[in-house]
Structure formats: structure tokens, C-alpha cells
C-alpha positions as CSV (number, residue, x, y, z in Angstrom):
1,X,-85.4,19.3,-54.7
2,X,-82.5,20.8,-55.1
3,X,-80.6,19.8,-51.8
4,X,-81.5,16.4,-53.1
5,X,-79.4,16.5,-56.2
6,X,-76.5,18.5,-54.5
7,X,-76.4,15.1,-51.9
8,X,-75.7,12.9,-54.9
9,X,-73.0,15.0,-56.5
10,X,-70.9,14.8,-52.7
11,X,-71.5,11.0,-52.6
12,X,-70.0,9.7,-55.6
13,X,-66.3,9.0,-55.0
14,X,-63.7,11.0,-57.1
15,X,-62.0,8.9,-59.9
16,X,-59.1,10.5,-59.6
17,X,-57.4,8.9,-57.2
18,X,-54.4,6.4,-58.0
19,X,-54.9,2.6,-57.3
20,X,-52.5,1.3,-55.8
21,X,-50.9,-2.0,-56.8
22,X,-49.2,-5.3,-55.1
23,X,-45.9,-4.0,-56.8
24,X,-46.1,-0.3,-55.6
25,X,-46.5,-1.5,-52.1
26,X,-43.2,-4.3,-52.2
27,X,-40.4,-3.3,-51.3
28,X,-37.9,-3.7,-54.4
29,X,-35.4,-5.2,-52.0
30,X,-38.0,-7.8,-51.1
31,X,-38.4,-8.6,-54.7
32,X,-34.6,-8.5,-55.7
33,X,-34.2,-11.6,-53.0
34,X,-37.4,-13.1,-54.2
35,X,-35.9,-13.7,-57.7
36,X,-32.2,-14.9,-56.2
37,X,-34.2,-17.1,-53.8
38,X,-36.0,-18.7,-57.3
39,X,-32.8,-18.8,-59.0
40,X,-31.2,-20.7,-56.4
41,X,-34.0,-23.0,-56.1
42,X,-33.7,-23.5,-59.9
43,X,-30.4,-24.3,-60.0
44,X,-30.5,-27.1,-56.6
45,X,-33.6,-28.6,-58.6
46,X,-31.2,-29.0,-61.6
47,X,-28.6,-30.1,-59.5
48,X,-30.4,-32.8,-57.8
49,X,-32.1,-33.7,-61.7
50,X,-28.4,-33.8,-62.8
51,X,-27.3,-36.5,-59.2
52,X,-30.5,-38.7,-60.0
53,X,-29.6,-39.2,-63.4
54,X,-26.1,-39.8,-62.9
55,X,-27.0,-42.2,-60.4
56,X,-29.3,-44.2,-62.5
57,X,-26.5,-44.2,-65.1
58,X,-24.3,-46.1,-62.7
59,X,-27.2,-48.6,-61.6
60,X,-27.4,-49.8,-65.0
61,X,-23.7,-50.0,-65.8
62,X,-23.2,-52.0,-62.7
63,X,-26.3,-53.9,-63.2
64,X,-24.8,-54.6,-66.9
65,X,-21.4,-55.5,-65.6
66,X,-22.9,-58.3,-62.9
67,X,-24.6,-60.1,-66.0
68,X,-24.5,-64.0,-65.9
69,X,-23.3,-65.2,-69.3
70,X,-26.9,-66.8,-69.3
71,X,-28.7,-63.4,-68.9
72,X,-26.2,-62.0,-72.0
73,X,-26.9,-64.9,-73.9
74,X,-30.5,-64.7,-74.1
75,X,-30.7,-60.9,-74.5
76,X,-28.2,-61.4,-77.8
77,X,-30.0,-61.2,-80.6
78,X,-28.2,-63.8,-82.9
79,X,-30.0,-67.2,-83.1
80,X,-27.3,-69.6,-81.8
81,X,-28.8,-72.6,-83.1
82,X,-27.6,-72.0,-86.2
83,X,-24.1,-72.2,-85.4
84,X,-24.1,-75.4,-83.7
């Protein structure tokens, strides 16, 4: 009986032991261009937000510029009966 319970005691794993994690095992290096690479990214993103909009801007201005008197007329809000 009593090789038995001396078995058990060797098979249980010792708790001890560190775990080690995803961040231990990067290289800091690795993770320094990680976080450039994202900032980058961020800033492009923001660029190309900042070109869309601008361009959408200058859509409308010229499509308000090419306006027949017609189209500028009717989007007036004055009732022009009233001043015939």
C-alpha cells in the first residue's frame, strides 16, 4: 500500500513552475515596430478620411456653382408669387 501512495505524490506536477506568457516570449523590438506600424496606419486612415472629405467638399461647391437659375429658383424658399 504504501508504494501506492508514494506513486501519487511523484505524479502530480509541481506548481511551482513560471507560466510563461505571449509577452515574455516577444521580442520587445518586435512589439516597438508593432505599435509604429499601428500608428502609421492610423495616421494614412486619417489622411485618406481627411482627402475624401475634402473631395466631397469640392463636389458640392462645384455642383452648387453649375446651378441653372431654374434649379436656384425652386430651392429658394421665398414664395415668388407674391411679388409678381
Amino acid at each position: 500500500m504504501k508504494k501506492k501512495s508514494k506513486q501519487k505524490n511523484q505524479s502530480k506536477p509541481k506548481k511551482e513552475e513560471v507560466s510563461v506568457t505571449l509577452k515574455d516570449m516577444i521580442n520587445p523590438e518586435l512589439i516597438k515596430q508593432l505599435k509604429e506600424q499601428q500608428e502609421q496606419l492610423k495616421v494614412k486612415e486619417e489622411r485618406k478620411r481627411a482627402e475624401e472629405e475634402q473631395r466631397k467638399r469640392e463636389e458640392r461647391r462645384l455642383k452648387e456653382k453649375n446651378k441653372s437659375f431654374e434649379e436656384l429658383l425652386n430651392e429658394s424658399g421665398m414664395n415668388w408669387k407674391e411679388f409678381k
